[in-house]
C-alpha positions in Angstrom: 146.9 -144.1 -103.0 149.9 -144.4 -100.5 151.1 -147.9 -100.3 151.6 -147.3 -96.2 148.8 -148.9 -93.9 146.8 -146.5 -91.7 147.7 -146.1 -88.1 144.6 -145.6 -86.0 144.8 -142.0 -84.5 142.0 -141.1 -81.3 141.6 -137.6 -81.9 137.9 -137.8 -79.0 139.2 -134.7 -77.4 139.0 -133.1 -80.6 135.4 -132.4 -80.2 133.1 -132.9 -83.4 134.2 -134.6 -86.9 132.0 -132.8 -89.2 131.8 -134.8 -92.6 131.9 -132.6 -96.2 129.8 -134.8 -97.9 131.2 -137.8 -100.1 133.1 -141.0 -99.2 136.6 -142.5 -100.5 138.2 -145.6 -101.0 141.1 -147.5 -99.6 142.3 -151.4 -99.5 140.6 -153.6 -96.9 144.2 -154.0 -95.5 144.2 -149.9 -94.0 140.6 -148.9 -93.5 137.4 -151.0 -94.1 134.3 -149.4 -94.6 132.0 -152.4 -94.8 130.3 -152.8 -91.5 126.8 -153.9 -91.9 124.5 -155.0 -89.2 120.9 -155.4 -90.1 118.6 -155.6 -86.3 115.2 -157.6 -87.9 114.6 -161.4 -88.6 115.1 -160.4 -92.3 118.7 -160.2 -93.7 118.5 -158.4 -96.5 119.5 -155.5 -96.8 118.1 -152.3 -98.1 118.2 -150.0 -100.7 120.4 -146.7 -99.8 118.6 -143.4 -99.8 121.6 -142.3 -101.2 125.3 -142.9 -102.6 128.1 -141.4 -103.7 130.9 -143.8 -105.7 133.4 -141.1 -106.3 133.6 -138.2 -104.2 135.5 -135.5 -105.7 136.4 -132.3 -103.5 135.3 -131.1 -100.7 136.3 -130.7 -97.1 135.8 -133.0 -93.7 136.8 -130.6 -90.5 137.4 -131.2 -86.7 136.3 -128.5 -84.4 139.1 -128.6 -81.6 137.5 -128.2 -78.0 138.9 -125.9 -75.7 140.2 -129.1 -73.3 141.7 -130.0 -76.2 143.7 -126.8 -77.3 144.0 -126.2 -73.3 145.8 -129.4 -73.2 148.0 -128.1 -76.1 149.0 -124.8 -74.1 149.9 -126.9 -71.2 152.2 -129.2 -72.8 153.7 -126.2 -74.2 152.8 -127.8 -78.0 151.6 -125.2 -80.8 149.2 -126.5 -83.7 149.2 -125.9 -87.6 148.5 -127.6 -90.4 150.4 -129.7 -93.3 149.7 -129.1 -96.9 146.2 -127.8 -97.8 144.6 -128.0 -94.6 143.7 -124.9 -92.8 143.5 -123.8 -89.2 140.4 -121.4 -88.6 137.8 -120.3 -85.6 139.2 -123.0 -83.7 138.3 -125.9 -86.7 141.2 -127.6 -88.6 140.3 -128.9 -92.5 141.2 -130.8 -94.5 140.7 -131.0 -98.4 138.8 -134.3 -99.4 140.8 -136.3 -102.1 138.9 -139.0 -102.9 136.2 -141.6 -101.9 133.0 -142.6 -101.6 129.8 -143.2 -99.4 126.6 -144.8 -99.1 123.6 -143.5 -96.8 120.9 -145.2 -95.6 117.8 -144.0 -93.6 118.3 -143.1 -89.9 114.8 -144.3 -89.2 115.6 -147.8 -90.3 117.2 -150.9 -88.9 120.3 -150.5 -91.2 123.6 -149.5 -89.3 125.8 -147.5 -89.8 123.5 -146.0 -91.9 126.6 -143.6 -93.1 129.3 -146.0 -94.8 132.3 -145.1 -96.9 135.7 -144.3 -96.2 136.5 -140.3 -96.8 140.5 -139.8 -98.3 142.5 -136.7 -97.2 145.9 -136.9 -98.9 149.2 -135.0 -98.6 147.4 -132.7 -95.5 147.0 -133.1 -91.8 147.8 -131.1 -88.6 151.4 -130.5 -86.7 151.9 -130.1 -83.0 155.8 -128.1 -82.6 157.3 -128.2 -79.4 161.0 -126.6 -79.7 162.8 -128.1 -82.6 160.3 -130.7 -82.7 157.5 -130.9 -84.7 154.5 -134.0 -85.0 152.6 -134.0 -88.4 149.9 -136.1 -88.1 148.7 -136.6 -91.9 146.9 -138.5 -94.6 143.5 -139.0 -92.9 141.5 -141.4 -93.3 138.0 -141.5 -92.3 135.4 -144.0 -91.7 132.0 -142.4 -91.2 130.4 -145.4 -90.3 132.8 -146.6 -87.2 133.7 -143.3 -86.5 137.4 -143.9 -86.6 140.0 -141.4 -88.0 143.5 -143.2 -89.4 146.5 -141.5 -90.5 150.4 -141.4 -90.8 152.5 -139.8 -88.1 155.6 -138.5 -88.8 158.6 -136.7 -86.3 160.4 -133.7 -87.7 159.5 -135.1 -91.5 160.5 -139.1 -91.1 157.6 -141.6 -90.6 157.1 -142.5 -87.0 153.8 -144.9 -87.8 151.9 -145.2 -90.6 
C-alpha cells in the first residue's frame, strides 16, 4: 500500500463508474469507507446480504461520455492509460488490486448499502498535450460515497497525491 494520501479526483463528466465486484482497503487517513446511516428509530444495524473481505482481481471501469472526450479534443489533450489499465469502446479499466466490500439490501433502510473501498494500484489514465503528459493513477474507490481518489502526477513527478 503506497504510503501517499489520496487526492480527491471529480471525474462526473466521465459518465458511469461501473464496479467489478469486490472492495479494498486503505487507512482512514486516505479513503474511509465507513459511512453508515440507519433511517428507523432502531440503531442497529443489519446483517449484510453479502461481503467480501479480500477482493482479489478483477476490474472497475469508467465509460467516458462523449462531452467528456469532446472536451478532450477541444483542449487539444489525448487520453491513454498507465500500467495495466486499458482504453477500449470508449471505457478505460483498471485492474482491481485489492480490497473489500460489504452489501446490504437496496430495499432496506441501510445506506450506502454498497460499502468498501476498491484499490487500483500502479494504473490509471494520461491526458498528453505536447511534451506534456498528466497521469492520473492509483485509484481509489469508495462505492458507498461515490468518490474516486488518486495520485496525479506531471511528466512522471508527483503533482498531488
Amino acid at each position: 500500500m503506497r504510503k501517499s494520501l489520496k487526492t480527491s479526483i471529480t471525474l462526473a463528466t466521465t459518465g458511469a463508474l461501473v464496479l467489478g465486484g469486490a472492495a479494498f482497503g486503505v487507512s482512514a487517513a486516505q479513503a474511509d469507507g465507513t459511512v453508515h446511516t440507519v433511517s428507523s428509530s432502531s440503531s442497529k444495524i443489519p446483517g449484510p446480504v453479502a461481503s467480501v473481505p479480500e477482493v482479489k482481481g478483477g476490474n472497475t471501469a469508467v465509460a467516458l461520455d462523449k462531452g467528456f472526450t469532446d472536451a478532450l479534443t477541444s483542449l487539444g489533450l489525448t487520453p491513454g492509460v498507465s500500467g495495466n489499465a486499458k482504453l477500449e469502446n470508449g471505457s478505460v479499466s483498471f485492474p482491481i488490486t485489492a480490497g473489500s466490500v460489504t452489501y446490504w439490501s437496496p430495499d432496506g433502510n441501510y445506506r450506502p448499502y454498497v460499502q468498501g473501498l476498491l484499490n487500483h494500484d500502479d494504473s490509471g489514465l494520461t491526458l498528453k498535450a505536447g511534451d506534456t503528459t498528466v497521469t492520473l493513477e492509483n485509484f481509489v474507490v469508495n462505492p458507498g460515497s461515490s468518490k474516486l481518489y488518486g495520485d496525479v502526477l506531471v511528466n512522471g513527478q508527483v503533482a498531488a497525491s
